[in-house]
C-alpha positions in Angstrom: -86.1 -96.9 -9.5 -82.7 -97.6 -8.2 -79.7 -95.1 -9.2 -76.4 -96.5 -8.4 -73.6 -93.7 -9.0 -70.5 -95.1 -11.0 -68.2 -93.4 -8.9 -70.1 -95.6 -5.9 -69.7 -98.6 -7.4 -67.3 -101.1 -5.3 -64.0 -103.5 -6.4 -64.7 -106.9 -6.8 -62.5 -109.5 -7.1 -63.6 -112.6 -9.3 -62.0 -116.5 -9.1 -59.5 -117.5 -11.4 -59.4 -113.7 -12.8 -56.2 -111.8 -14.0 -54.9 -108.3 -15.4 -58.9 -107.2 -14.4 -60.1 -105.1 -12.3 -64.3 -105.4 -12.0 -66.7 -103.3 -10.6 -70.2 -103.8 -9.1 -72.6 -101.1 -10.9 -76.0 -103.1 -9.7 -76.4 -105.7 -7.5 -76.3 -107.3 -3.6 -77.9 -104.1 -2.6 -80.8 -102.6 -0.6 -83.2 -102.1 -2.9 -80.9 -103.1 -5.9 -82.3 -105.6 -8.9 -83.8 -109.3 -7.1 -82.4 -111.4 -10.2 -78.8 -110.9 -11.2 -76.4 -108.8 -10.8 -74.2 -106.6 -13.4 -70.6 -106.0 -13.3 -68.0 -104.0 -15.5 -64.7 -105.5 -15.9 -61.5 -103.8 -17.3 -58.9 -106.2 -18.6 -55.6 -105.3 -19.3 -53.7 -106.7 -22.4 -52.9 -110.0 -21.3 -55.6 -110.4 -18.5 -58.4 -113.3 -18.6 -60.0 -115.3 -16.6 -60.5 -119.5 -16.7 -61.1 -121.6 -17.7 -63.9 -122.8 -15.3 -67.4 -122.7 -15.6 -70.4 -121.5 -13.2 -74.5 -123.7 -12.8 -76.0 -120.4 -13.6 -75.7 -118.8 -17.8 -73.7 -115.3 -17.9 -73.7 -112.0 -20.4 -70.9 -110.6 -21.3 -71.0 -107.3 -23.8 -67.7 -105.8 -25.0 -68.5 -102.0 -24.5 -64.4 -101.2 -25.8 -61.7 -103.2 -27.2 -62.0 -106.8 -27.9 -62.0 -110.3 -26.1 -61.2 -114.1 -27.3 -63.6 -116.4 -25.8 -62.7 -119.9 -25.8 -65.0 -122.8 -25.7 -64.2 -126.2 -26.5 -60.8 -125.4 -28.4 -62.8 -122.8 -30.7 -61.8 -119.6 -30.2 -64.7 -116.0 -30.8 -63.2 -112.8 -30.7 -65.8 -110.2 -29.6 -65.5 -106.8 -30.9 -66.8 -103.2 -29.3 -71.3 -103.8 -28.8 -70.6 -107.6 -29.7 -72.1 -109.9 -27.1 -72.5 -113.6 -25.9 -74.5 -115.9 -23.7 -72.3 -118.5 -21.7 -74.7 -121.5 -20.7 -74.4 -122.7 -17.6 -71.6 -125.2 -17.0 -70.1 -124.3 -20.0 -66.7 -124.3 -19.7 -65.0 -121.0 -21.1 -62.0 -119.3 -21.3 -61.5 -115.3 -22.1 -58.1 -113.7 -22.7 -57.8 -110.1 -23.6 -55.1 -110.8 -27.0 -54.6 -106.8 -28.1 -52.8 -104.2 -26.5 -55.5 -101.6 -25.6 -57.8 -102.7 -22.7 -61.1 -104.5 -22.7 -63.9 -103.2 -21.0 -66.7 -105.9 -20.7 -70.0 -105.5 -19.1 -71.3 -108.6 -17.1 -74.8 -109.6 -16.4 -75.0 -112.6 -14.1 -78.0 -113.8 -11.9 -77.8 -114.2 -8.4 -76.7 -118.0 -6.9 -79.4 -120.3 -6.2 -80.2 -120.1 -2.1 -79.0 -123.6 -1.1 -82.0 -125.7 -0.1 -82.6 -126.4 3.5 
């Protein structure tokens, strides 16, 4: 088993992000999980991210508050314990439309090692 403290986890700072501040909790570390990695991110009202996409699928889980998700002009909003599965090179777009913050937990696998 690997225990990773929350008040250990470490800033990271994500592309095309605003208004967010995200945290590693798991992930890129000695003896850490060999397939993904998880992140919690905090958006402020107003904060998002894309749109862009990524080759690999993504979770996100809204643990507090609520997030539009936008995909092809349709717009989701995701409530508190409501989750969805991006698919890879899906391009998306999340804005964080009410005025408390959004606190989204993000399960994304580890790039592909380039072939050689």
């Amino acid at each position: 088993m690997h225990v990773k403290r929350f008040e250990d986890a470490q800033p990271y700072e994500a592309p095309n992000h605003w208004g967010v501040v995200g945290l590693r909790l798991q992930g890129f570390e000695e003896g850490g999980p060999t397939n993904q990695w998880v992140g919690l991110s905090q958006f402020l009202p107003g904060g998002g991210a894309g749109p862009d996409s990524t080759p690999f699928e993504k979770v996100y889980v809204v643990l507090d508050g609520e997030m539009t998700v936008i995909i092809d002009g349709q717009e989701t909003v995701l409530r508190r314990y409501d989750s969805c599965t991006i698919a890879p090179g899906e391009v998306r777009k999340i804005e964080n439309r009410a005025n408390h913050t959004c606190t989204l937990l993000v399960v994304i696998p580890y790039p592909k090692e380039p072939a050689t």
